[in-house]
C-alpha positions as a Python dict, from the first residue, in 0.01 Angstrom:
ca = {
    (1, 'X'): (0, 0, 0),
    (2, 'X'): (319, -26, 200),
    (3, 'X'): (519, 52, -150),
    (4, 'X'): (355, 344, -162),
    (5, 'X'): (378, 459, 179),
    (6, 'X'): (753, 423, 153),
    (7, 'X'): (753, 619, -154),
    (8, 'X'): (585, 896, -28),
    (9, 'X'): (822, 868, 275),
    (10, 'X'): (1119, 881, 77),
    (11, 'X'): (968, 1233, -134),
    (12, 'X'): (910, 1375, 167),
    (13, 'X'): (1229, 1359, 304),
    (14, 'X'): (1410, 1450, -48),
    (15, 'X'): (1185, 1779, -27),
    (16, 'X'): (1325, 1903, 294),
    (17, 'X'): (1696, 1793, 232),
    (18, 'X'): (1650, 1993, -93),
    (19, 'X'): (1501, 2289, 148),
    (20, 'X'): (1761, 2279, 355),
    (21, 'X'): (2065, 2319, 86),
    (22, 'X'): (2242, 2632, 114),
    (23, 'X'): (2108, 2759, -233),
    (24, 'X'): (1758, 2694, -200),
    (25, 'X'): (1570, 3041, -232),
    (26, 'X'): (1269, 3042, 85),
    (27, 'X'): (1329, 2975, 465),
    (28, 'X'): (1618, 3001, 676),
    (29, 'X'): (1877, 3283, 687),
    (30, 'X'): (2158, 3397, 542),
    (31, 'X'): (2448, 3519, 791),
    (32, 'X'): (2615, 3828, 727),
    (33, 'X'): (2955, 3879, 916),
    (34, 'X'): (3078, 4262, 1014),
    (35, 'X'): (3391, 4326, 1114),
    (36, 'X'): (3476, 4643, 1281),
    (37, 'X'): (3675, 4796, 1537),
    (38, 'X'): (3519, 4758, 1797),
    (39, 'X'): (3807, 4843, 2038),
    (40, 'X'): (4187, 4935, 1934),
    (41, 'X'): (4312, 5263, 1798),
    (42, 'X'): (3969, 5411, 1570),
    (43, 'X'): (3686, 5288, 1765),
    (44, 'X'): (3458, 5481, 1653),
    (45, 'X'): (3489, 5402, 1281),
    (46, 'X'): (3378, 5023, 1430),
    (47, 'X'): (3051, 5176, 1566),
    (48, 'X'): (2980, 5394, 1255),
    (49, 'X'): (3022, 5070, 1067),
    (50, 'X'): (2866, 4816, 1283),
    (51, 'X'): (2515, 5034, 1311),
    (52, 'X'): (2536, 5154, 930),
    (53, 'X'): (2546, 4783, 832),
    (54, 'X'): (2282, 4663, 1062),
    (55, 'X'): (2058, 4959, 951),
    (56, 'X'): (2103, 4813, 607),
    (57, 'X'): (2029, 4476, 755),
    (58, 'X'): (1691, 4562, 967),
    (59, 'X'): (1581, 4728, 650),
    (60, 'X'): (1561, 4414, 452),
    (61, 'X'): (1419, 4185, 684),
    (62, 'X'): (1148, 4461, 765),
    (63, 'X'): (1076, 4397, 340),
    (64, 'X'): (1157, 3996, 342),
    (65, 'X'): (1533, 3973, 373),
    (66, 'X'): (1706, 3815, 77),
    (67, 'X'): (1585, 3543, -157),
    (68, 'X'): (1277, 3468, 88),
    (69, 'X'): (1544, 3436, 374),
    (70, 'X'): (1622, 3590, 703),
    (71, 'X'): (1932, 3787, 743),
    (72, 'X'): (2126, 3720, 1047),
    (73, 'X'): (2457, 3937, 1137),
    (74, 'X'): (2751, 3789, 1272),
    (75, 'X'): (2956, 4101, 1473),
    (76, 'X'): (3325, 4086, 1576),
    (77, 'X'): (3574, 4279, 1649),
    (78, 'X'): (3876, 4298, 1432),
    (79, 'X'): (4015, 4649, 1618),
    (80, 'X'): (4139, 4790, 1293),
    (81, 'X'): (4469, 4536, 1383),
    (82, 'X'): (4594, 4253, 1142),
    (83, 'X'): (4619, 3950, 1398),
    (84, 'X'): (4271, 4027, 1550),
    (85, 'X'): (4148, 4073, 1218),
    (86, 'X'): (4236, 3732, 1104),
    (87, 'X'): (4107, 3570, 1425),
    (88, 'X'): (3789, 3729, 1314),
    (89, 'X'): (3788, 3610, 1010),
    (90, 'X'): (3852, 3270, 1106),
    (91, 'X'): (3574, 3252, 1399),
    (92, 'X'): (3342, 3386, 1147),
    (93, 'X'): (3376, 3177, 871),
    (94, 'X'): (3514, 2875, 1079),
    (95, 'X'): (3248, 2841, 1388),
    (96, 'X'): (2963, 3069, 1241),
    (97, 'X'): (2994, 2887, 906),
    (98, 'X'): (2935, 3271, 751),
    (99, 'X'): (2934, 3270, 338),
    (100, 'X'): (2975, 3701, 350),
    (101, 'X'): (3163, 3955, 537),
    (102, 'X'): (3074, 4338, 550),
    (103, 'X'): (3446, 4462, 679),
    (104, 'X'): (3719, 4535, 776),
    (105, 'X'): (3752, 4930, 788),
    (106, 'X'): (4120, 4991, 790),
    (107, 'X'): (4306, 4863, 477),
    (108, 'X'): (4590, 4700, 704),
    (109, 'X'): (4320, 4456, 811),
    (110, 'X'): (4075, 4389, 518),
    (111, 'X'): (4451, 4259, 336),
    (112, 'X'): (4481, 3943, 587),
    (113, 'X'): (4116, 3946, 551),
    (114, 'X'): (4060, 3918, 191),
    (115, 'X'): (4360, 3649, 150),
    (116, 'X'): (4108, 3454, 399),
    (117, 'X'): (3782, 3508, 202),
    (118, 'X'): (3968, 3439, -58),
    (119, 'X'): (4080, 3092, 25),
    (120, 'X'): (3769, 2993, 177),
    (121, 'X'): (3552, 3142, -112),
    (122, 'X'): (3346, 3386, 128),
    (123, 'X'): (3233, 3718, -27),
    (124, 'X'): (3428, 4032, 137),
    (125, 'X'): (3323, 4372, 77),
    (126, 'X'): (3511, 4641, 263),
    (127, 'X'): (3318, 4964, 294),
    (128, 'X'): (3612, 5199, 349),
    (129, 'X'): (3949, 5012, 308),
    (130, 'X'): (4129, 5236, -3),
    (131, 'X'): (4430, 5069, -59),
    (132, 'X'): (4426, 4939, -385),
    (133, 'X'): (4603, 4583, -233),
    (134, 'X'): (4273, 4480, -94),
    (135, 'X'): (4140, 4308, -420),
    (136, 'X'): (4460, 4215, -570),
    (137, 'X'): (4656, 3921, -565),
    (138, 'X'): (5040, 3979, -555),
    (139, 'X'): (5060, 3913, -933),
    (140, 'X'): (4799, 4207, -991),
    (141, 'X'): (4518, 4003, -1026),
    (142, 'X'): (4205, 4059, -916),
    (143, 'X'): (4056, 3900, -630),
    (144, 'X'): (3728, 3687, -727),
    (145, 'X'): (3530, 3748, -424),
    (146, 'X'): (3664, 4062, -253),
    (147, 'X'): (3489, 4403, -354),
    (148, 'X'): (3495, 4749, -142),
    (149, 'X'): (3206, 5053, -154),
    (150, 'X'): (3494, 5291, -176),
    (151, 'X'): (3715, 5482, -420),
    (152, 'X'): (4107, 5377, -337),
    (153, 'X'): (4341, 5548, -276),
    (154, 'X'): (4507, 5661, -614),
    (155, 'X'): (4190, 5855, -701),
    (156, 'X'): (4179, 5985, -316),
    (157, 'X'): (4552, 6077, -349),
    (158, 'X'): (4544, 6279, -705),
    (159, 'X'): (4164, 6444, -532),
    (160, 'X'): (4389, 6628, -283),
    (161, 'X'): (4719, 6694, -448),
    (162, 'X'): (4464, 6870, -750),
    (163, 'X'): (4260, 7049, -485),
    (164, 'X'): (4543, 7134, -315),
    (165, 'X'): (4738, 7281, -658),
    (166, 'X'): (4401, 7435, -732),
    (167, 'X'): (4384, 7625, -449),
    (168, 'X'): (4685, 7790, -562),
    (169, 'X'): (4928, 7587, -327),
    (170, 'X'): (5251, 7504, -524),
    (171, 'X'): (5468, 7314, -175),
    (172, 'X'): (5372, 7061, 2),
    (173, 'X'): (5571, 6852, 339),
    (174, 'X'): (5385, 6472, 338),
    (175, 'X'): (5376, 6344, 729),
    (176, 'X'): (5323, 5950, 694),
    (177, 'X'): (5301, 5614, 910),
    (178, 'X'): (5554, 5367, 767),
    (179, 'X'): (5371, 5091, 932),
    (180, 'X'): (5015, 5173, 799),
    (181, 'X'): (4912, 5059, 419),
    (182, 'X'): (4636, 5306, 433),
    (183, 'X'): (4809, 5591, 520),
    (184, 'X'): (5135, 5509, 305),
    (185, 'X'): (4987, 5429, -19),
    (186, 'X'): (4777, 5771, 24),
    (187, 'X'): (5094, 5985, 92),
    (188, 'X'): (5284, 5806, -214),
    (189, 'X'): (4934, 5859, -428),
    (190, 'X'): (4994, 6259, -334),
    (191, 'X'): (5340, 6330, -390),
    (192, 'X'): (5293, 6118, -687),
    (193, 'X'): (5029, 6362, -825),
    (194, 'X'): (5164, 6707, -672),
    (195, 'X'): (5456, 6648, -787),
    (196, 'X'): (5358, 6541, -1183),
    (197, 'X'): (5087, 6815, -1183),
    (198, 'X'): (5412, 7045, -1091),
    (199, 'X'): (5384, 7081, -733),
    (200, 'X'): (5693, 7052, -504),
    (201, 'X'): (5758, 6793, -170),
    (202, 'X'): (5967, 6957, 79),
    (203, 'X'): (5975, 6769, 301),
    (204, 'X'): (5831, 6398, 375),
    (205, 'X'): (5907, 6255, 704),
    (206, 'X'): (5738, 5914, 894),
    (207, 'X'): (5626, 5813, 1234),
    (208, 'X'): (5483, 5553, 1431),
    (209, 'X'): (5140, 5474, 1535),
    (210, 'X'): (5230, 5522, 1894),
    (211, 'X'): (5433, 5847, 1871),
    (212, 'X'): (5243, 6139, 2088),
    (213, 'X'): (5519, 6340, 2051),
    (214, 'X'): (5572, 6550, 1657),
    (215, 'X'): (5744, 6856, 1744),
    (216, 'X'): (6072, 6742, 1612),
    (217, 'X'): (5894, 6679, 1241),
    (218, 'X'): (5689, 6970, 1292),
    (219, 'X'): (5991, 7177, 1331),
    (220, 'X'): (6118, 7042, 964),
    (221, 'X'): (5781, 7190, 860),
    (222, 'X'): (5780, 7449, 1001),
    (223, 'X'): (6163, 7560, 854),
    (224, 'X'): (6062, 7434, 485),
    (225, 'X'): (5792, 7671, 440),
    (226, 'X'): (5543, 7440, 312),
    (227, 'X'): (5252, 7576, 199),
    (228, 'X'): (5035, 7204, 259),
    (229, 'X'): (5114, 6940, 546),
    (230, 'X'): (4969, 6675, 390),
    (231, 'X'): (4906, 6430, 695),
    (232, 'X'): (4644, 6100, 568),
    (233, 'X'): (4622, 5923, 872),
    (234, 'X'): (4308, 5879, 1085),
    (235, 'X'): (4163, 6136, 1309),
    (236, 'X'): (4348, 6032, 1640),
    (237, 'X'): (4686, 6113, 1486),
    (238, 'X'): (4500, 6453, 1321),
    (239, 'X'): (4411, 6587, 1647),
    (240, 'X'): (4737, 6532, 1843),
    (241, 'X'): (4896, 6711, 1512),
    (242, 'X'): (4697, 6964, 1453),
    (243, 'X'): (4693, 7061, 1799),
    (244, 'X'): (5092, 7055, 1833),
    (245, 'X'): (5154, 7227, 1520),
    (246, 'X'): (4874, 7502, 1607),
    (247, 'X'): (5116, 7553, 1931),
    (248, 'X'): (5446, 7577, 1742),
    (249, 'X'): (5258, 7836, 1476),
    (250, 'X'): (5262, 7641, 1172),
    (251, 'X'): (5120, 7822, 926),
    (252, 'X'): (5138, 7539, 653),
    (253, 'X'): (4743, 7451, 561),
    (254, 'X'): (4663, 7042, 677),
    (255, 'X'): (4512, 6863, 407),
    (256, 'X'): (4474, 6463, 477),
    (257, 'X'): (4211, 6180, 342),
    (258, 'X'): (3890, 6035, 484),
    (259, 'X'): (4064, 5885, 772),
    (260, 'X'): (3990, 6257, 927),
    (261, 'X'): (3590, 6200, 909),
    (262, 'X'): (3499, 6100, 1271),
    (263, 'X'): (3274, 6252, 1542),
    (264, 'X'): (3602, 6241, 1758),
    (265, 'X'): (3767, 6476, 1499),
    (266, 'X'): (3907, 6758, 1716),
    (267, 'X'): (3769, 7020, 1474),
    (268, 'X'): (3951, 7272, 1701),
    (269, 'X'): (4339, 7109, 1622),
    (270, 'X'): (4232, 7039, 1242),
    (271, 'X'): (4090, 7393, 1187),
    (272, 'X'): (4156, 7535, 846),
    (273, 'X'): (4222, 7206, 696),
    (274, 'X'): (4061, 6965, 429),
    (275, 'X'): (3995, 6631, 337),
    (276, 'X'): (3839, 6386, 144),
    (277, 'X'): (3564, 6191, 190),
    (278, 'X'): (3281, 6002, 49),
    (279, 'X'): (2974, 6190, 97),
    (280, 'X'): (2878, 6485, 320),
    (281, 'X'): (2501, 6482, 489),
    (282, 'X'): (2393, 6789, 336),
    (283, 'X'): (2368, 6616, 40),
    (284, 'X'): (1997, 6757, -93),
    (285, 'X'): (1950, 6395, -354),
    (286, 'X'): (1675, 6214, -201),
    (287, 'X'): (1838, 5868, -102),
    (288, 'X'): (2080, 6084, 102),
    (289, 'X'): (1804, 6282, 302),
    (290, 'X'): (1626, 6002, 342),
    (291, 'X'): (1923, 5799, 470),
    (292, 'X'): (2010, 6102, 705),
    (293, 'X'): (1689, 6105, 871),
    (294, 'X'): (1647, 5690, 918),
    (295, 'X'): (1988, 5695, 1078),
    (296, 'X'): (1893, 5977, 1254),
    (297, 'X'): (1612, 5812, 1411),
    (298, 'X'): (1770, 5486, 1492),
    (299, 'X'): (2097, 5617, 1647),
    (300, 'X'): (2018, 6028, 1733),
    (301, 'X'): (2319, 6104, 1537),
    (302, 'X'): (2412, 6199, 1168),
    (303, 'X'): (2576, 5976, 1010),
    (304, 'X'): (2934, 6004, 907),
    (305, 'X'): (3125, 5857, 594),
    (306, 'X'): (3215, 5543, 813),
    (307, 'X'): (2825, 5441, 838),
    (308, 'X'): (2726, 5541, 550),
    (309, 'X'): (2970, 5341, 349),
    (310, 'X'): (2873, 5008, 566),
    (311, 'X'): (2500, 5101, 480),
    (312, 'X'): (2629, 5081, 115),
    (313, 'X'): (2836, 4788, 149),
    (314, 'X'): (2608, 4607, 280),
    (315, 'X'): (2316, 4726, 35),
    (316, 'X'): (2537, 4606, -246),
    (317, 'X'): (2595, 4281, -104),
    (318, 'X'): (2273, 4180, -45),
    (319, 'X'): (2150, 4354, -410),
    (320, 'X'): (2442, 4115, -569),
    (321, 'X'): (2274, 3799, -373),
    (322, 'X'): (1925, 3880, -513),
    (323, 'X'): (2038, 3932, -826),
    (324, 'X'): (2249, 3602, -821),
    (325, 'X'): (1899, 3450, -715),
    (326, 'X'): (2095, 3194, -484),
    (327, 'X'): (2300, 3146, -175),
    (328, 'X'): (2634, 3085, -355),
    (329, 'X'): (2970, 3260, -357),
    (330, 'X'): (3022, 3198, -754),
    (331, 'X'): (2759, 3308, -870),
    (332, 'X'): (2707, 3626, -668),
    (333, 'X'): (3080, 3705, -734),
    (334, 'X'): (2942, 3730, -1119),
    (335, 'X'): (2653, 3904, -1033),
    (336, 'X'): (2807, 4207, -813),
    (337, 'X'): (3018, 4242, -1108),
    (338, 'X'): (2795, 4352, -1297),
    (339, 'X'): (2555, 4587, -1041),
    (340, 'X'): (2460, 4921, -1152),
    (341, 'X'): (2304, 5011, -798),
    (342, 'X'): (2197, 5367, -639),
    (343, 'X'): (2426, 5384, -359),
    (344, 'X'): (2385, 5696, -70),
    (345, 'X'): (2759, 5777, -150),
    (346, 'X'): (2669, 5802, -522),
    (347, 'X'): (2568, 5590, -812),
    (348, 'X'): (2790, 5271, -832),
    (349, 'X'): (2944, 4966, -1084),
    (350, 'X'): (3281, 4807, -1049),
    (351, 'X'): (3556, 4838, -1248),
    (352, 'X'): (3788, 4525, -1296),
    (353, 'X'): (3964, 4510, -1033),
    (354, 'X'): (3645, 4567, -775),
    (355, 'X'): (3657, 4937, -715),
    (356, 'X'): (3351, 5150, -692),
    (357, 'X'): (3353, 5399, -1001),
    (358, 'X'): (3211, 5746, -791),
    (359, 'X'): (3302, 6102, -738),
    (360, 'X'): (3445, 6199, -408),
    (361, 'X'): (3420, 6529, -190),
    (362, 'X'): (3630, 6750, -32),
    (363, 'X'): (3568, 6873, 313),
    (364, 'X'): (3705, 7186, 506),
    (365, 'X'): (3747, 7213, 838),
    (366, 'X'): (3648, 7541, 972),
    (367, 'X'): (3472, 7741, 1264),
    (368, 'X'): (3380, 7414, 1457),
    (369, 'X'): (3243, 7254, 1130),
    (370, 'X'): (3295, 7041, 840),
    (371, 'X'): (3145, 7167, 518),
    (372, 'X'): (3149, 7084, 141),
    (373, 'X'): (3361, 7224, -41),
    (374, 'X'): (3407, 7034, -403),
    (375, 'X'): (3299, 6728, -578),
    (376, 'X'): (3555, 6557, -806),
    (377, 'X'): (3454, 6292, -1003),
    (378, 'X'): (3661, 6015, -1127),
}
């Protein structure tokens, strides 16, 4: 009798260790990291991307969560920065033991980022970082288990320079910060473009992040009769720009990428311009109205480009878990390889090196609003 006591003892307790392995589909949760800036230069592409992802997150648990389990979300701020984006990539995967991270936004933090996930085997997906670095390895590789929700910025690049030339536009004066990947690789992705499609650079002059000041450059614009100022940086830089060259009567039309998408755009300094982005709200396909109006009643805004993507991210990371049908890195690496999911910013699979295959859109800047203009697909 005792035997068989002790037997039944010794099941027991191999049942719940087995329940309580990492893999085992039922009970528990899976944590989720995001990391956004929440603070730093763009804070406002950290909220947009903090509440789009934990939209995405509320929505599952409300229908199970993901292979039986609870999702939990890990926030932290990264503040758009490399060194506080690798402390918040450590502390996440370090102390909060997290197997997935929904992040970072700019591309000059999801790079430290994704050599972390890398090395520790966590599962990155960056909803807006387009600098084609972010997956690869230094030897062109691909990353195993680092994957964005957004085109990069090649196909962002060539979008503008071919709007640009097809608006009849034939010179073009590239404003850049040396010191920011995103904004580097998307002015060498234009003049790369303009120029092959027969366009002409002018001009092409860098800055810093903390210069206020642009008069100086916008006087070389201004005396090389560029038709374009092509300016991809984000939307704090755009206003202070816009405004300045709008003083010194620069007639040259801005044109920039989706750094410019942000409530905090000063639609005012940026009038007349365009830019590229990843969806627009007036979108009439169903999963984008429907989006729209759930964000709409969570947060009493519309959503912009920067929530939207984090909604997707984060929809495709959890869609690449269930279809793995377990809580490991491996195997839902394979399986987000091979998704074929209806995102809100457009029907996505991965090419091989972890990019989203989508159109994009362009968006003009005019009378106080931002309106469709074109979809270019890839």
């Amino acid at each position: 009798m005792k035997t068989r006591v002790a037997v039944f003892a010794l099941l027991i307790v191999a049942m719940l260790l087995t329940a309580c392995q990492p893999g085992a589909a039922g009970g528990g949760t899976i944590k989720i990291a995001i990391l956004a800036p929440l603070s730093g230069p763009v804070p406002t592409f950290g909220v947009s991307t903090r509440d789009g992802a934990l939209l995405a997150i509320e929505e599952a648990n409300a229908k199970g969560g993901v292979l039986g389990k609870k999702i939990e979300a890990v926030v932290a701020d990264s503040q758009c920065t490399p060194d506080p984006a690798v402390n918040a990539a450590n502390k996440v995967i370090e102390q909060d033991k997290v197997h997935y991270i929904v992040g970072e936004v700019c591309s000059s933090a999801s790079i430290p980022i994704s050599e972390i996930a890398e090395k520790n085997k966590v599962i990155q997906i960056s909803p807006t970082s387009t600098n084609p670095t972010v997956t690869l390895n230094a030897d062109g590789t691909t990353k195993k288990y680092v994957f964005r929700a957004c085109f990069i910025d090649p196909f962002q690049g060539t979008v503008m320079a071919k709007f640009a030339l097809s608006k009849g536009y034939k010179t073009a004066f590239i404003m850049f910060d040396q010191g920011n990947d995103y904004v580097r690789g998307l002015a060498e992705f234009f003049e790369k473009a303009f120029s092959e499609a027969g366009g002409q650079i002018v001009g092409k002059e860098s800055y810093t992040k903390t210069d206020t000041d642009f008069s100086a450059i916008l006087t070389k614009v201004a005396e090389s009769k560029a038709e374009v100022l092509f300016l991809p940086d984000y939307y704090n830089i755009v206003n202070l720009v816009g405004a300045q060259a709008k003083e010194k009567g620069v007639t040259a039309v801005m044109m920039g990428g989706d750094g410019w998408d942000s409530a905090d755009l000063d639609v005012k300094a940026a009038d007349g311009g365009f830019y590229s982005n990843h969806y627009d709200a007036a979108d009439t396909r169903p999963i984008v109205q429907s989006w729209v109006a759930n964000y709409q009643k969570k947060y009493n805004s519309v959503p912009d480009a920067l929530a939207t993507l984090a909604y997707d991210a984060t929809n495709l990371l959890l869609a690449g878990i269930a279809k793995a049908g377990v809580d490991d890195t491996d195997k839902v690496a394979a399986a987000m390889e091979t998704l074929n999911f209806e995102a809100v910013s457009g029907n996505v699979t991965f090419d091989k090196q972890h990019n989203p295959i989508k159109s994009a859109v362009v968006i003009a800047v005019k009378d106080g609003k931002k309106t469709f203009t074109a979809s270019v697909a890839p």
